[in-house]
C-alpha positions in Angstrom: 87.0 -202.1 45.3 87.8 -200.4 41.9 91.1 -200.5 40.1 92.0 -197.4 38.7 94.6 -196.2 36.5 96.2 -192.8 35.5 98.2 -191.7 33.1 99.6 -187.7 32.0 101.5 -186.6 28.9 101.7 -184.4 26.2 101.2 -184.7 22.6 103.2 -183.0 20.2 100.6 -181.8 18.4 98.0 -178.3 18.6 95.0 -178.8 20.8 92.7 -177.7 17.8 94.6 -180.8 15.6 94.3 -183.2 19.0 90.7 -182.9 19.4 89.6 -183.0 15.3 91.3 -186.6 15.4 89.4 -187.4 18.8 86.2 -187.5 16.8 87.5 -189.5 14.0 89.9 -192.6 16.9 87.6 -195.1 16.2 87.6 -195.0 12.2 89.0 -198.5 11.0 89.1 -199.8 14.3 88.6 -203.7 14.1 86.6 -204.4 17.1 84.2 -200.8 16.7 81.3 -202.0 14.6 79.1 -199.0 14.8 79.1 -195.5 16.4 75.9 -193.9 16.8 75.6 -190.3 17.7 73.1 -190.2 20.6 72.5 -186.4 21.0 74.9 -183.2 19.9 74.0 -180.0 21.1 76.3 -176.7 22.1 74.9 -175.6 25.5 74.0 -171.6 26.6 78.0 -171.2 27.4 78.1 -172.0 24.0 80.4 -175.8 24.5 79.3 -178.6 22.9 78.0 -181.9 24.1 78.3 -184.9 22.0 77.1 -188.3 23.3 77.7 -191.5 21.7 77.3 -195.2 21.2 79.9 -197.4 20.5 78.8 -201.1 19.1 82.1 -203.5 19.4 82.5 -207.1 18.4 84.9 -209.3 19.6 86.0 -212.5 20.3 85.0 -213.3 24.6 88.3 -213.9 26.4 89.1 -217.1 28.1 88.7 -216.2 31.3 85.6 -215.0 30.9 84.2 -217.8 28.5 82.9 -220.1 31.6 80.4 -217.6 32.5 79.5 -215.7 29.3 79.6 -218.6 26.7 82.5 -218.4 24.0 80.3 -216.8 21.4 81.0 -213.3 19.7 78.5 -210.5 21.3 78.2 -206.8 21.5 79.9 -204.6 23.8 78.3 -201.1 23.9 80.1 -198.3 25.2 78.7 -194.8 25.8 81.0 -191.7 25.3 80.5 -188.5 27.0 82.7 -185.4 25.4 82.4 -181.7 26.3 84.3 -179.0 24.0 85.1 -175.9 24.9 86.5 -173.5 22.8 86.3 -170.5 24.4 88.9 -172.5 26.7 90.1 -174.5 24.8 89.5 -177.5 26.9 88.1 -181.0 25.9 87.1 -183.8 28.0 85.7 -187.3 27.3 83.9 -189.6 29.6 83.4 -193.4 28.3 81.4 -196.3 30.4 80.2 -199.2 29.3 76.6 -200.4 29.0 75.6 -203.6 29.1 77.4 -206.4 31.4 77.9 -204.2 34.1 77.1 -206.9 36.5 80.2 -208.8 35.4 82.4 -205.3 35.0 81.9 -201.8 35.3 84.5 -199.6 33.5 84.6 -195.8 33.1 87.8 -193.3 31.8 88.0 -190.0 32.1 90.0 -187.8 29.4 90.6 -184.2 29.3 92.9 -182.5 26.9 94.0 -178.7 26.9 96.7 -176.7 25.5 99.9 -177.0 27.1 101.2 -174.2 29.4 104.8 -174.5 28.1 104.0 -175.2 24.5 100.7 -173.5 23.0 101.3 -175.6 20.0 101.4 -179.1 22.2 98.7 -181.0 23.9 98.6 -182.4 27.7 96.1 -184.5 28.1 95.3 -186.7 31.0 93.6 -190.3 31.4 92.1 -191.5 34.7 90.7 -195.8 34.1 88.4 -197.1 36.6 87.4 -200.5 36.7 85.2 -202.9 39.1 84.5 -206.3 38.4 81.3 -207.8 39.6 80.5 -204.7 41.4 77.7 -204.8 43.7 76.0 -201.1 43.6 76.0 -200.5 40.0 73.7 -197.4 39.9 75.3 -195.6 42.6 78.5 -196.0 40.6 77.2 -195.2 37.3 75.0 -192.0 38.7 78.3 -190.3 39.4 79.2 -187.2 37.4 82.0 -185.0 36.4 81.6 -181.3 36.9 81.6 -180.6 33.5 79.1 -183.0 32.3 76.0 -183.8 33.7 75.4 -186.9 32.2 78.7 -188.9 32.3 78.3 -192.2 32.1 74.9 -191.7 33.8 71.9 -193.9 32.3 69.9 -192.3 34.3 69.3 -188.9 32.2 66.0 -188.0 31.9 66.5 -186.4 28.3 68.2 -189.7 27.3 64.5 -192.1 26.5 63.0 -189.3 23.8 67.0 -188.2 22.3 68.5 -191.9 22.1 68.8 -193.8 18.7 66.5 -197.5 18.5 69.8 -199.7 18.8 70.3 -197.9 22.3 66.9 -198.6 24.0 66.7 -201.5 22.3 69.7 -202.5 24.5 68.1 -201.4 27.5 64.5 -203.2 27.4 
């Protein structure tokens, strides 16, 4: 059974500052090694679609040392993010993508202006979480409405737009 987290709030900020720093969270981050845009388009209702790869290095924890070895590996995760700015919306769908047998995680962000205060943010964060799960694919095939391809490896666009460090990952 997943775990799964939520959490609301607002940001004191405007939703046009909020989602400019969005694209730039990972900068100087000590465990993000590499991000690799995947594919960027804007669709026909004119919102773009920017997909990701996130290469992180780190340490394994303890508890998992016994099965995975105590060595420092990659991580990948895959980012999903949808911007609308003819509403003014934003949302942001990571998963990761390798050791999914061991743990599947997925969040799911979306960030709008705030009803009370135009010039504030609410943004809301939903964590989901399964360790060894047993049905992988039918987890990961799931979709939000607004993006097709959220956390889904399935994509058929995905083998002639990815980068060579992400299907090198999957052979």
């Amino acid at each position: 059974m997943p775990t799964t987290q939520e959490h609301q709030g607002v940001y004191p900020k405007s939703w046009s500052m909020v989602t400019a720093f969005l694209w730039d969270k990972y900068n100087g981050h000590a465990w993000v090694r590499d991000v690799d845009v995947i594919d960027r388009h804007i669709d026909v209702q004119g919102r773009l679609h920017s997909r990701r790869l996130l290469t992180l290095y780190s340490k394994t924890p303890f508890v998992l040392r016994p099965i995975l070895g105590a060595s420092v590996r990659p991580f990948y995760l895959l980012e999903d993010s949808v911007v609308d700015l003819e509403n003014r919306t934003m949302e942001v769908n990571v998963c990761n993508v390798n050791l999914r047998n061991i743990c599947f995680c997925k969040s799911e962000s979306s960030y709008t202006p705030d009803a009370d205060n135009p010039s504030y943010t609410r943004y809301g964060i939903m964590v989901q979480t399964r360790a060894f799960p047993k049905e992988i694919s039918s987890t990961s095939s799931s979709s939000s409405s607004s993006s097709s391809s959220s956390c889904s490896l399935q994509n058929p666009d995905m083998a002639e737009n990815s980068s060579p460090r992400f299907q090198a990952i999957h052979r």
